[in-house]
C-alpha positions in Angstrom: 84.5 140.4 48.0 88.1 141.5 49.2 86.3 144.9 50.3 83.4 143.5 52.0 85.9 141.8 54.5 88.1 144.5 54.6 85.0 146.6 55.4 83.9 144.5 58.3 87.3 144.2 59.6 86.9 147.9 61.2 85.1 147.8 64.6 83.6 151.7 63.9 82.2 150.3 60.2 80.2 147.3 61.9 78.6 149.4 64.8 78.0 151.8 61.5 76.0 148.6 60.2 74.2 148.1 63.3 73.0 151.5 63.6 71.6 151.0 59.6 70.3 147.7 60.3 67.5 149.4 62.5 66.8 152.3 60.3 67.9 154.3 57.6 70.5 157.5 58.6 71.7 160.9 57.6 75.2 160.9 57.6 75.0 163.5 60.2 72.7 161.5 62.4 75.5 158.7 62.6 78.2 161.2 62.7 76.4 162.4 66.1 76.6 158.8 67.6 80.3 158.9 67.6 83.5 160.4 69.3 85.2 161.4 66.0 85.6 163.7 63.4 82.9 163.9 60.7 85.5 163.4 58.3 86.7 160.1 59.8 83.0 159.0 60.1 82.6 159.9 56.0 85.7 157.6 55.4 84.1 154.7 57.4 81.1 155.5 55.0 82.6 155.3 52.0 84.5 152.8 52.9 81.4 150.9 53.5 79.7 152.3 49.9 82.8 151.1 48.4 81.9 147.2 49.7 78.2 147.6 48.6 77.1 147.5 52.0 75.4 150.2 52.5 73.5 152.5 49.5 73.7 156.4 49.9 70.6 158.4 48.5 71.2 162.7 48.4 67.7 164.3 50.1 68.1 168.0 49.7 71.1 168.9 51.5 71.4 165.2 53.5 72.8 162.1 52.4 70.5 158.8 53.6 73.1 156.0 54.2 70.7 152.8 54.5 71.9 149.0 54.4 72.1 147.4 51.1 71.2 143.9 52.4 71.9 142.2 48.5 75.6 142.0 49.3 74.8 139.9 52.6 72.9 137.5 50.8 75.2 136.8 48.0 78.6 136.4 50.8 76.0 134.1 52.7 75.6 131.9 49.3 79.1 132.4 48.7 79.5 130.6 52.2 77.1 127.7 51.9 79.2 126.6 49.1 82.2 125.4 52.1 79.1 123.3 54.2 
C-alpha cells in the first residue's frame, strides 16, 4: 500500500493515470505527451507497475501500459473501513 501512495504522490505519475484512464498507451505514445526524457517517463512507469497501478503487456516491439483498476478498488475498501 506504501507504494500506491508513494506512486500517487508524483504529479507526472497521476497525469500518467489520467491519460490510461481514457485508453490504453504505448509507452512511446505517453512518452510523446510530455517535456522529458523517455527515460524519466520509463521510471514514472515502473514506478507505477511497481504500485499495481497500471499492467504492462509487450506487442511486438511496443509495451501497452493500461490501468490496472483492481488496486483502486481494494485502497477504496481499504478506506471505507475509517467511515
Amino acid at each position: 500500500m506504501n507504494n500506491f501512495f508513494k506512486a500517487l504522490n508524483d504529479p507526472t505519475r497521476r497525469e500518467i493515470l489520467e491519460l490510461l484512464n481514457k485508453g490504453d498507451l504505448t509507452a512511446g505514445e505517453i512518452a510523446g505527451r510530455f517535456k522529458m526524457t523517455r527515460p524519466s517517463i520509463s521510471h514514472h512507469l515502473d514506478l507505477l507497475k511497481q504500485a499495481g497501478l497500471v499492467v504492462c503487456v509487450r506487442e511486438g516491439q511496443f509495451q501497452k501500459y493500461s490501468i490496472n483498476t483492481t488496486v483502486f478498488d481494494e485502497i477504496v475498501q481499504w478506506l471505507m473501513h475509517f467511515k
